[in-house]
C-alpha positions in Angstrom: 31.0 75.9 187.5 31.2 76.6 191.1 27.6 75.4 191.4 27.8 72.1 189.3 31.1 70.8 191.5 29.0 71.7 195.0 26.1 69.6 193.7 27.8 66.9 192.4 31.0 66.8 194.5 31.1 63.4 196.4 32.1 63.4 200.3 34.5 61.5 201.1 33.1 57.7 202.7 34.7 56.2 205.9 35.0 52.5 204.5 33.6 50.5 208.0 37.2 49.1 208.0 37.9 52.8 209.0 36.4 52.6 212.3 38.2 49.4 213.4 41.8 50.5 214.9 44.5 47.3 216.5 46.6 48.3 219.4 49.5 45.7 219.0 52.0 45.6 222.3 54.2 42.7 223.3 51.5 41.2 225.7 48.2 41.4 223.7 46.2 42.2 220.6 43.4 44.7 221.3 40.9 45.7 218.4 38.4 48.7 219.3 35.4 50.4 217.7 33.5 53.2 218.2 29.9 50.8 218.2 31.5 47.6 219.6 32.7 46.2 222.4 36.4 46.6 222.6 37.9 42.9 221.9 41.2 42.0 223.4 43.4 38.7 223.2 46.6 38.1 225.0 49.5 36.7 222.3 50.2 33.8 224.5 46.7 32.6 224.9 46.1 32.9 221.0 44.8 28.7 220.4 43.7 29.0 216.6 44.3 31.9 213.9 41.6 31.9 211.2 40.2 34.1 208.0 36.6 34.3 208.0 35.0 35.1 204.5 31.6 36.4 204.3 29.6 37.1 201.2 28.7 40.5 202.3 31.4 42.3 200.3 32.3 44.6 198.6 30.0 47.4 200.1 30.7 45.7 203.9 33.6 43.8 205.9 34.1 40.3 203.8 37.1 39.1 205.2 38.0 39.3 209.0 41.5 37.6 210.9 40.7 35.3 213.7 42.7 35.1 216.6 40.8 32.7 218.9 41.8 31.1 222.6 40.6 30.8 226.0 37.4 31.6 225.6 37.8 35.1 223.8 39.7 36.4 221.1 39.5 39.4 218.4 38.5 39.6 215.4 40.0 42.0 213.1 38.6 43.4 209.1 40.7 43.0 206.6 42.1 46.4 205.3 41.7 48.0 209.0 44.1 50.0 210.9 46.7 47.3 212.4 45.9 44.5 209.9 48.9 44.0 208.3 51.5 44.6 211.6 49.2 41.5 213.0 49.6 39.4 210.1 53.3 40.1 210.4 53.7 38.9 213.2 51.3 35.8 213.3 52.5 34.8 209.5 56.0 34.0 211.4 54.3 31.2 213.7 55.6 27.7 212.8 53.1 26.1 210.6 51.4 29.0 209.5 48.7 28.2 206.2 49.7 30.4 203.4 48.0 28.5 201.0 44.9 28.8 202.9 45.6 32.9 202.9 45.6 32.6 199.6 42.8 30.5 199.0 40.7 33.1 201.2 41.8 36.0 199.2 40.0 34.3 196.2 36.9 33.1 198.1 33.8 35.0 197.2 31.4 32.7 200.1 30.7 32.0 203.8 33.6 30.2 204.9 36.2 30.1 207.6 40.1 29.3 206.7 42.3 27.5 209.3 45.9 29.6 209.6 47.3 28.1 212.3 46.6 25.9 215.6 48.5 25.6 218.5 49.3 21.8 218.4 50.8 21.7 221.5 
């Protein structure tokens, strides 16, 4: 038996949300990778918050969370270390699109969701 589980035993995949990790403090959003260049977004410079869908799923990164403004910004995969503390935080900002959230979570296509602009 001991033969059969070696040969057919699956290894354990890293999915590439895996490789993403968020470092959160009170100043800025930073979003590193070990084959990227490390992204990195102060809170109050944050202009437009967005969910990019891609049809590259489910094997790859299909949905990422945009946070956009003065002329950088970080991008962030859905399901990746950090994720959900970020959309804690952001999903508290006055005017904030849940129906768009939700309309991303059910979009299977190339397409970009508006979350939230600074208006002022």
């Amino acid at each position: 038996m001991g033969f059969w589980n070696k040969l057919f035993k699956s290894k354990k995949r890293n999915n590439p949300e895996d490789y993403y990790k968020t470092e959160i403090t009170e100043t800025y959003v930073r979003v590193t990778h070990p084959h990227r260049k490390t992204e990195e977004i102060n809170w109050s410079e944050i202009e437009e918050i967005k969910l990019a869908n891609t049809d590259d799923g489910p094997l790859a990164i299909d949905i990422w969370l945009l946070l956009i403004g003065n002329n950088k910004g970080c991008s962030i995969p859905h399901g990746s270390n950090g994720y959900e503390d970020v959309y804690d935080i952001i999903s508290t900002y006055e005017g904030f699109n849940f129906e768009n959230v939700i309309k991303s979570m059910s979009c299977t296509d190339n397409q970009l969701f508006e979350l939230w602009k600074n208006e002022t």
